[in-house]
N, C-alpha and C positions, 0 to 999 in steps of 0.2 A: 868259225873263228871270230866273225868280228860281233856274232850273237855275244859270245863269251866274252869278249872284250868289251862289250858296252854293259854287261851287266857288272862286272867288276869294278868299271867307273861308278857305275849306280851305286854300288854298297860304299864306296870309299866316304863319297860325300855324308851318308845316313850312321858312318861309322863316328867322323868326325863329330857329328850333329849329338851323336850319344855324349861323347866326350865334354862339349861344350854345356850338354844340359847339365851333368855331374858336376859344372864349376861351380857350386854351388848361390847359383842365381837367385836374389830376394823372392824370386816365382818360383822357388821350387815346389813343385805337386808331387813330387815321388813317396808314395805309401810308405808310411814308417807302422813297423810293428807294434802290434799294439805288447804291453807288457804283458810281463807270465804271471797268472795269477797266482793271488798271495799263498804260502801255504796255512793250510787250517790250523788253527788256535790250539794248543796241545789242551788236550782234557784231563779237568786234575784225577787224578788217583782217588776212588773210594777209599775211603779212613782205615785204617786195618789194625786190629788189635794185636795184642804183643805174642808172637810163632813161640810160644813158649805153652809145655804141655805139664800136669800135675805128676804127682808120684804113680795115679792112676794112669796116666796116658794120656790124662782127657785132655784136650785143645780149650784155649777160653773160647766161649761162645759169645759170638758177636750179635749183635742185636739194633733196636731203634727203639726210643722210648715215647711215649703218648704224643710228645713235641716234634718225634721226627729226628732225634738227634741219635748219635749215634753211643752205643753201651757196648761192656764188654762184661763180662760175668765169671766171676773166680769160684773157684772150691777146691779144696783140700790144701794139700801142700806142695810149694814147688820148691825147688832145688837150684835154679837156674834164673841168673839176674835178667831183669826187663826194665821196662818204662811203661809207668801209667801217664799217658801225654791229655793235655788237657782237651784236646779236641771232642773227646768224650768221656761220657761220664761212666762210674767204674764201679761194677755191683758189686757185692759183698753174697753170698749163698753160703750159709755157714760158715764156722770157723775156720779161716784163710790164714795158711801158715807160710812165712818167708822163712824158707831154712828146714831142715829135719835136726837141728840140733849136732849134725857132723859137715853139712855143707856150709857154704859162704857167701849165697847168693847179697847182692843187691837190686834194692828195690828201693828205683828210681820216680819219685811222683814230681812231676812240672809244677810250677806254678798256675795258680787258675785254674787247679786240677778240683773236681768234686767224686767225691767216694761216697758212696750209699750201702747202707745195711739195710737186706730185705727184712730182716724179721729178729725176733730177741737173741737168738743164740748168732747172728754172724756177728763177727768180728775180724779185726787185722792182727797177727802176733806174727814179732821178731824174733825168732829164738834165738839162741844163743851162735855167736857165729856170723849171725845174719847182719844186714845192716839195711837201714831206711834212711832215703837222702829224701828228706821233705822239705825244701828250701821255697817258702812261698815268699812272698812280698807286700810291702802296705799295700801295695794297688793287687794285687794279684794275689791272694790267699791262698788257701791249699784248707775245702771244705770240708770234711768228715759227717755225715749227717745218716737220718733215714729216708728210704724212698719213699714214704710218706712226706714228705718235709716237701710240700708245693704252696707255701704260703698261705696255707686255711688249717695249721695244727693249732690245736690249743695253747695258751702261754704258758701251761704249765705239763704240758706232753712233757712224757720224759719213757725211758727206757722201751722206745723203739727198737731197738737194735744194740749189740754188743759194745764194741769201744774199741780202744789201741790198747795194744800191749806191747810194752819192749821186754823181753829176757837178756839176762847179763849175765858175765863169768865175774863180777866182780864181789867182794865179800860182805857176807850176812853173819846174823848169830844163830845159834838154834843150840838146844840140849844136846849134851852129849850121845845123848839116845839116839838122835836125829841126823849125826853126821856119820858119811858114808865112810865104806869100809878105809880108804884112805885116811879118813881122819876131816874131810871138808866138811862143810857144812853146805848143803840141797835143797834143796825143795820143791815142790809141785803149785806151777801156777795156778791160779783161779780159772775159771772161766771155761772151764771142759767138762764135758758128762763124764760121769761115773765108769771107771775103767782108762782115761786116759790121761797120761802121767805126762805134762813136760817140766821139764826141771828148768831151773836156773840156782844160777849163784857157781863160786870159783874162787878162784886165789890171785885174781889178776883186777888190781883194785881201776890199773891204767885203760880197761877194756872199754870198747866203742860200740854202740850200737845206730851209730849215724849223726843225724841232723833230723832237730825239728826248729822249721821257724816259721813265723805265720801262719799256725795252723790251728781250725776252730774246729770243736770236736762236739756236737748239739746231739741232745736226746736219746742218750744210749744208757747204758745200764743195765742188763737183763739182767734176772735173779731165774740162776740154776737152782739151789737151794737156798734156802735160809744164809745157811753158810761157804754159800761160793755165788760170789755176784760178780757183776764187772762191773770196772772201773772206767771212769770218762776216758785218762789215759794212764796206765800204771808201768812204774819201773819198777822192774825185779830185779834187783839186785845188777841195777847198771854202772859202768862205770865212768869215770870222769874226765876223758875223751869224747862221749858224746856230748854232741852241743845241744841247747836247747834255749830258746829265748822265745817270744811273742807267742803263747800259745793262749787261746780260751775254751773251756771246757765250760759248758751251758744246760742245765736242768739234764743232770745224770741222775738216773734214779740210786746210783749208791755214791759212791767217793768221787769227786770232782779231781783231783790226780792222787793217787799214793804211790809210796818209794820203799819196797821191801829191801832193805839194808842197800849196801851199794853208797857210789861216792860221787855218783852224777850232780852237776849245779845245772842252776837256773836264773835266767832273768827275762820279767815283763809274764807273769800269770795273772792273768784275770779269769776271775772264778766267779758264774753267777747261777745261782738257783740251783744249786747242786743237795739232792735230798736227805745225803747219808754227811759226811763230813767234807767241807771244801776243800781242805789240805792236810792230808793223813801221812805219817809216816810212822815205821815198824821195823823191828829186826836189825836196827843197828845201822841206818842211814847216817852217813857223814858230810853231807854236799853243801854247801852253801847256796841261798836265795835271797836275790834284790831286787824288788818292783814287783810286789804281789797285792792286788786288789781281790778280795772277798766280798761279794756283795749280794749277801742273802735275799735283799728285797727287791732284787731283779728275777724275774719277773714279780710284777707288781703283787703284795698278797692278797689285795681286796678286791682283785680280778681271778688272782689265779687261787682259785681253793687251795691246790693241792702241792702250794709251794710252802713246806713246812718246815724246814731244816733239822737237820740236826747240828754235831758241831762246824762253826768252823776252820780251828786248827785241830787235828787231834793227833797226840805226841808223843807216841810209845816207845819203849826200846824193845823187851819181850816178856807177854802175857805169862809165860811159863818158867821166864825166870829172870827175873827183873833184873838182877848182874850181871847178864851175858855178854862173853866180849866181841867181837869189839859192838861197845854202845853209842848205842844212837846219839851225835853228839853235831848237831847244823847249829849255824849263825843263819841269822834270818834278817835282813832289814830292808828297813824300807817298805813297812806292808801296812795295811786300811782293811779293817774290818767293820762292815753296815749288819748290824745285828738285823733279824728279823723282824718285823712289828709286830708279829701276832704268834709266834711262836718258834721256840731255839731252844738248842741244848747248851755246852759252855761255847761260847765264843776261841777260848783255849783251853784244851785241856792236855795239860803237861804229865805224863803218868809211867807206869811200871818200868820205874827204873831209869827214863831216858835224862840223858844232860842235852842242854838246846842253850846257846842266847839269842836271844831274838829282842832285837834292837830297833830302834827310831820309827817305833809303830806307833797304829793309834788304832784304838778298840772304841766304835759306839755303839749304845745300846739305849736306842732313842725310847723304847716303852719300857726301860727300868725293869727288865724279864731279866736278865742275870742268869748265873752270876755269866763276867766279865771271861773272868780265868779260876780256874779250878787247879789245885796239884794235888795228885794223890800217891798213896804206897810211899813207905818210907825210904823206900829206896833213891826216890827221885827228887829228896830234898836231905838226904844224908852224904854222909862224905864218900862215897860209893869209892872210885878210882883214884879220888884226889883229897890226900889227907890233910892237904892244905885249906879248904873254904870248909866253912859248917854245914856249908847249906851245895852243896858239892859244886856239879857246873852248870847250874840250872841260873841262869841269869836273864832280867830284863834290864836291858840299855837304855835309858831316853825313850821310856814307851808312856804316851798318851791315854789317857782313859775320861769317856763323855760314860759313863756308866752308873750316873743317879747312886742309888743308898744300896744295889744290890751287888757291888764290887764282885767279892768273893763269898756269896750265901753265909744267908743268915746265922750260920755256925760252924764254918768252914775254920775252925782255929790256924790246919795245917798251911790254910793257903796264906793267911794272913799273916800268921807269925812269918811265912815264905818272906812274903812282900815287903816285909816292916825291914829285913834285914839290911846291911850296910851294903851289900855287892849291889844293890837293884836300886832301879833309878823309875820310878813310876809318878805320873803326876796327872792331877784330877783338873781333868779341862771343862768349858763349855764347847760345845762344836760349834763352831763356826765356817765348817767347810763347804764350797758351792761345789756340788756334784761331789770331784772328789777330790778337786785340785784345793789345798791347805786356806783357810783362813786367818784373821792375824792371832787368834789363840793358839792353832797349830803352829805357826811360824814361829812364834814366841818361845817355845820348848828348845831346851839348849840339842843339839844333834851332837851325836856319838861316832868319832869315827875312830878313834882307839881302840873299838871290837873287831875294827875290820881290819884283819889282816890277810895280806897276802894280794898278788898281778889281778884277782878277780874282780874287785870291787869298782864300783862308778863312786868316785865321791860326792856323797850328797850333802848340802847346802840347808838342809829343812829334814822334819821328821815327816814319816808317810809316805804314799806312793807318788802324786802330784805335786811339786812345790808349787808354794803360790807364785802366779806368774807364769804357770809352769806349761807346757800344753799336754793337754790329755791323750798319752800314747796309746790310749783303746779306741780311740775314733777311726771310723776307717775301714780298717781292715779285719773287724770285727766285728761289725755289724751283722745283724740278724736276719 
């Protein structure tokens, strides 16, 4: 008993002695845990192309290109909306269809986004239906090129690879031969082999085919045939819901953009080195354009041989029947045309049948190559629709001309007695323009804004595309 009794004293004191150590004494030694270590750094996610498969089934194939970066590779036709995100870059394998013509997909491209055509026949088309949000930015573009295009193409490469295409439901003309059993009028886009038919064109003038803004479109063109080429970027019969502003189209080997009927506008096109016509339109286009720069002697021609042009307005209503309704009939202002130094066809040429104004421009043509402007077929300088003007709706507003002694060729009477008349307002300048922003001779030209009517217009202050003073909106985000 008293063994147990003295060790129960024992513990009391050693019990206390714990306690007292716990009062937390400037000597405390009691081992502190150490921390639990951090957890590991989440690992990002490899890149992963859009889980969307063609009409085939096929999956996009994912890939890595010579730098390591990551690709994604399209072919045929999907049906089902995506996003091309800019993280990588986005191939083109033949002709790449958004839509079958009954679906609705969208197709979403980022900003900072690059798309590449492998070879002459791919291409991008909207059919009808479909819609393209291409919303780039001046810092952030939204590229279109060849996969060739790594900095060592020649300056006058061109027709690498296919182009854009947008198809519309909105209205065209064509012969009555030509319209479908209903009564519309159809037709078959470019830019497909033999045997495949996609149509465009409708009855729906309000119809959208998306957004384009900031977007540069370099070195496409391929020629199927003779008579089926593609274009830098072509509207088929779009309508005037789609937006469209900042786009450049760069050494296409056929049309730098054209607009088969349709009622889509535009602003801020800068068109250079395009080898067939810079800005074509056909079949009864009605859209309006403001801030369009053409400048054929980009790329340089004493570098680049095979920068040769042809024109660059070219302004039809329809080859097969100049009357056809509805006519082709845009206002246009605000445009600068750099003729080529070493060879060009018209700079404009106004022709079968179409009505246009095209206002507070300026035409040079620093080697005096000529002519200027051409109009041909009577139709396109007769009273066509409107029995009110002699010279029907073909008007120039406030347009400039640095075009020497070869105006409108040497025996053009048609275009001339055109020009002389009382509706048109033309007047013979020296050019004085640095780059492309106005000089005091351009400034000096009285500007027209009585053509422009209508919510769409920016009112301009100066004829041309730059005023002086002005800053040049192709810097930037256009570059090469």
């Amino acid at each position: 008993m008293f063994k147990s009794r003295f060790l129960k004293l024992l513990v009391i004191p050693v019990v206390l002695g714990i306690f007292v150590s716990c009062g937390g004494s400037d000597n405390d030694t009691t081992p502190v845990a150490p921390p639990a270590p951090a957890a590991p750094a989440p690992v990002a996610a490899s890149f992963e192309c859009p889980s969307v498969t063609n009409s085939a089934g096929t999956a996009v194939v994912q890939g890595t290109d010579a730098a390591g970066g990551d690709t994604c590779t399209y072919t045929g036709t999907y049906t089902d909306s995506f996003t091309m995100a800019s993280e990588a870059t986005h191939v083109l394998s033949g002709p790449v269809n958004i839509g079958d013509d009954t679906a609705t997909p969208i197709l979403t491209v980022e900003a900072g986004t690059t798309i590449r055509g492998e070879s002459g026949p791919d291409s991008l088309n909207i059919l009808r239906g479909a819609k393209i949000i291409a919303a780039g930015t001046a810092a952030a573009p939204i590229i279109m090129t060849s996969t060739s295009d790594d900095g060592t193409l020649a300056a006058d490469a061109q027709g690498q690879w296919g182009g854009l295409q947008l198809m519309g439901r909105a209205t065209l003309n064509c012969t009555d031969a030509e319209k479908n059993s209903a009564g519309v009028c159809e037709r078959a886009a470019e830019g497909y082999s033999s045997g495949i038919t996609v149509p465009y064109g409708g009855t729906n003038d309000l119809d959208s085919s998306g957004t384009l803004s900031y977007v540069v479109v370099k070195y496409a063109g391929n020629q199927i045939t003779p008579t089926n080429e593609l274009n830098g970027i072509a509207f088929y019969a779009v309508g005037n819901s789609t937006s469209v502003s900042y786009i450049r189209v760069h050494n296409n080997a056929d049309d730098g953009i054209e607009f088969f009927g349709g009622t889509v506008s535009f602003k801020y096109a800068y068109l250079t080195g395009n080898q067939d016509d810079s800005f074509d339109y056909t079949n009864g286009w009605r859209g309006n354009a403001q801030w369009v720069i053409i400048d054929q002697n980009t790329p340089d021609p004493a570098t680049a041989t095979s920068n040769r042009p042809d024109n660059g307005m070219e302004f039809d209503n329809n080859g097969d029947a100049n009357n056809a309704l509805p006519r082709s009939n845009p206002t246009i202002s605000n445009f600068l045309i750099l003729g080529n130094t070493v060879a060009h066809g018209e700079l404009v040429h106004t022709r079968e049948g179409t009505n246009a104004t095209l206002a507070n421009g300026i035409i040079v043509d620093a080697s005096n190559l000529g002519p200027c402007w051409e109009v041909d077929n009577d139709a396109t300088v007769t009273a066509a629709s409107d029995g009110t003007n002699a010279y029907g709706k073909l008007v120039a507003a406030s347009v400039a001309m640095a075009c020497g002694t070869n105006k409108y060729g040497s025996s053009d009477t048609m275009t001339s007695t055109w020009a002389a008349a009382s509706t048109n307002s033309i007047t013979d300048i020296t050019s004085s323009l640095t780059g492309y922003v106005n000089g005091a001779n351009e400034s000096a030209v009285t500007v027209n804004t009585s053509v422009l009517v209508g919510a769409f217009w920016d009112t301009p202050t100066e004829i041309g595309a730059i005023p002086s003073g002005g800053t040049d909106w192709t810097a930037g985000w256009s570059d090469l």
